[in-house]
N, C-alpha and C positions, 0 to 999 in steps of 0.2 A: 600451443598454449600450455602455460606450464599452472595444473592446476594446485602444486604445492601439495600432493596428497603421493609422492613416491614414499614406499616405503613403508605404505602402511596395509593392515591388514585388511582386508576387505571379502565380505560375506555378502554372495548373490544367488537369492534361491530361484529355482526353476530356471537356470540357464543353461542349460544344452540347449536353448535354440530360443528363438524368437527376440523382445524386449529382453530379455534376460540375459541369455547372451550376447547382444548387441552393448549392454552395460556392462560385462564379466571383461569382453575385448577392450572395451575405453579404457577400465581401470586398469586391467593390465599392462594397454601402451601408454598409461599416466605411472605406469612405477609400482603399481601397488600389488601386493601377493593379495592372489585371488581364489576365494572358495568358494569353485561352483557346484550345483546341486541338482536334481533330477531323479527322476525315477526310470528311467532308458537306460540301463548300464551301456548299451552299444553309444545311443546318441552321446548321453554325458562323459563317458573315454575322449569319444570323438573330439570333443567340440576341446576336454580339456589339453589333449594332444594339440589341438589346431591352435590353442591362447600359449599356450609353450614354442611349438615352434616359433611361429609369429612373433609371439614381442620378447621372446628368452629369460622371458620372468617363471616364477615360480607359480603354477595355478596346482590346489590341490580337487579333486571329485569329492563326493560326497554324495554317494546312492541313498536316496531317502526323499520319501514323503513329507514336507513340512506340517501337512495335515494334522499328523500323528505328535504325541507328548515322544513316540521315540523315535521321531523324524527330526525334531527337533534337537532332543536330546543327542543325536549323531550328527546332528550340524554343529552344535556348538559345542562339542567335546572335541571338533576337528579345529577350532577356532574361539577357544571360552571368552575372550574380548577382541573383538574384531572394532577396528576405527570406525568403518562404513559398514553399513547393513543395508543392502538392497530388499526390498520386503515383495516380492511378485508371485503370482504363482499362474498354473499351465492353462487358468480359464475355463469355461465350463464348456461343455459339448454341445455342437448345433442341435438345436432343438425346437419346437413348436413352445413360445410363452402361455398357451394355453393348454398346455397338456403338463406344464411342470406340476410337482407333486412336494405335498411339502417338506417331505425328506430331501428331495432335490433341491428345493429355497433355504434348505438350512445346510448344507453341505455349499454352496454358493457364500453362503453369509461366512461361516465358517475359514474357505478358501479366502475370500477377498475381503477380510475384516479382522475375525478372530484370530489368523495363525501371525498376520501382522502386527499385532496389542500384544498377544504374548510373546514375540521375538522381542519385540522393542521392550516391552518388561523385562524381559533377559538380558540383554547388555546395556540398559541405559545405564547405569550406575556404575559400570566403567568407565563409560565413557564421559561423564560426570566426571570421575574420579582422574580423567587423564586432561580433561579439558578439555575434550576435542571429539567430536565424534560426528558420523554423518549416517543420518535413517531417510532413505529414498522408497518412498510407497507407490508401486505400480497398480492399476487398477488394469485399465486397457487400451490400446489401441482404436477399440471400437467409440471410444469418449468421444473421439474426433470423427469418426467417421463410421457409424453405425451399420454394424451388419446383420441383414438378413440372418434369423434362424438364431443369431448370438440369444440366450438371455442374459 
C-alpha cells in the first residue's frame, strides 16, 4: 500500500525496540528517512543498522532521552522539521499501583504527556508552514490489553 509519505522526513522517539520501532520499520519500508531515538546506545545502533539494511533507506540514531529539554534539543537538531513525528516513549517500570510515589506519578505524566505537547509545540509550525505534516501519539500497548504490575 502506497501510503504517499516516501520521502519524507520522519521522527520516532523511543524506538530501538518495541511500538517504536515496529513504526521506525513501517516508515522506513513506506520511503521515509527515519530518526530513531533511545537511550541503549547498543539496542538503538542495533535496531538503526537492522532499518538500513532492511529497507536501504536512510535511518539516522539519535541517543537521548526525550525526557530532557536536551533530549530534545538533540532530537530535533538531528532533524529541525521532520513531516511525521511519532511521539512514544520506553513506559514506566513494572511496579505495585500502591506503592507509586508522587515523584514517580509525575515523571509518568511527564513521559506520556508533557514530552509529547512540547515535541509537537516544536515542529507544528513547519509543518503548518509546509502543509502537511503527521503527529502520531503512542500511549501503550497495555490500552488494549492490561498488564499486571503496568502502572
Amino acid at each position: 500500500m502506497d501510503l504517499g509519505i516516501s520521502g519524507r522526513k520522519a521522527i520516532v522517539c523511543a524506538s530501538s525496540r518495541g511500538l517504536g520501532r515496529g513504526c521506525a520499520l513501517a516508515l522506513a519500508q513506506a520511503g521515509c528517512e527515519v530518526i530513531v531515538n533511545g537511550r541503549d546506545s547498543k539496542a538503538l545502533e542495533a535496531t538503526a543498522a537492522e532499518l538500513r539494511k532492511t529497507t536501504g533507506g536512510k535511518v539516522s540514531a539519535v541517543l537521548a532521552d526525550v525526557a530532557t529539554p536536551a533530549g530534545q534539543a538533540a532530537l530535533l537538531s538531528a532533524c529541525p522539521e521532520p513531516d511525521i513525528l511519532v511521539n512514544n516513549n520506553a513506559g514506566p517500570p513494572f511496579r505495585d499501583f500502591r506503592e507509586l510515589t508522587r515523584a514517580q506519578m509525575i515523571d509518568g505524566v511527564i513521559g506520556n504527556m508533557v514530552v509529547a505537547i512540547e515535541l509537537t509545540q516544536k515542529v507544528i509550525d513547519s509543518m503548518c508552514g509546509k502543509k502537511f505534516g503527521r503527529i502520531v501519539n503512542i500511549t501503550s500497548g497495555s490500552v488494549k490489553m492490561p498488564l499486571s504490575g503496568l502502572d
